[in-house]
C-alpha positions in Angstrom: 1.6 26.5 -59.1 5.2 25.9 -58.8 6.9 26.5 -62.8 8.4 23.3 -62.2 5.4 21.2 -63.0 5.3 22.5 -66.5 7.6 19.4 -66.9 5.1 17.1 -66.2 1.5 18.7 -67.2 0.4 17.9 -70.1 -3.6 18.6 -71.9 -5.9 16.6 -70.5 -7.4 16.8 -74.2 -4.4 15.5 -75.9 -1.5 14.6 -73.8 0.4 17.7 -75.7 2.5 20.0 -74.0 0.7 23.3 -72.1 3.0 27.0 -72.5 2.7 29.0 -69.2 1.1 32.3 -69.3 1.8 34.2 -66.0 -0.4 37.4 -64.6 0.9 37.2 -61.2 3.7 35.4 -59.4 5.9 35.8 -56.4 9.4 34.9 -56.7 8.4 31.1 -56.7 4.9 30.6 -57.8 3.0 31.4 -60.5 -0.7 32.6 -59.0 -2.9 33.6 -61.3 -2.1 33.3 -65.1 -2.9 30.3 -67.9 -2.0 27.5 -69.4 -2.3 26.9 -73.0 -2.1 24.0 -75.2 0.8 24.1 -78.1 -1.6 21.8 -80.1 -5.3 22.5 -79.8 -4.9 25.6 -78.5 -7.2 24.5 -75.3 -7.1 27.4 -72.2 -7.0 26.1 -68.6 -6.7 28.5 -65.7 -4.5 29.3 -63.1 -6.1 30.7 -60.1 -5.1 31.5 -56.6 -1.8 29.6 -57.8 -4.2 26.4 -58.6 -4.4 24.9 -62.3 -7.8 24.1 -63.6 -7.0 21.0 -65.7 -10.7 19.8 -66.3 -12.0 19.6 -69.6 -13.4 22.7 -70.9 -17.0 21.2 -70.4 -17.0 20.3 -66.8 -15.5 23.4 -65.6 -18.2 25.3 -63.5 -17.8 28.4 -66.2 -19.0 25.7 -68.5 -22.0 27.0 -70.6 -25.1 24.7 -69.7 
């Protein structure tokens, strides 16, 4: 995920901003990290340097 689009994402949940959490980058994307929302507090993760933006329950880690 390129750190530019942290100007545009916002929570799916509610529309607030998201603060980047990075675990792993190269020098221009961010690959594996998290996204966290400044109002709810909501986690969405960044994997293989692709944000999971679903809602918490239909992400396949989802408990049933």
């Amino acid at each position: 995920m390129k750190e530019s689009l942290m100007e545009i994402v916002r929570c799916p949940m509610d529309k607030q901003e998201l603060e980047l959490e990075v675990i792993q980058r190269t020098d221009d994307e961010v690959l594996e990290g998290r996204l966290v929302c400044s109002e709810c507090g909501e986690e969405y993760p960044i994997e293989e340097g692709i944000p999971n933006l679903l809602p918490p329950d239909m992400r396949e880690d989802a408990p049933a």
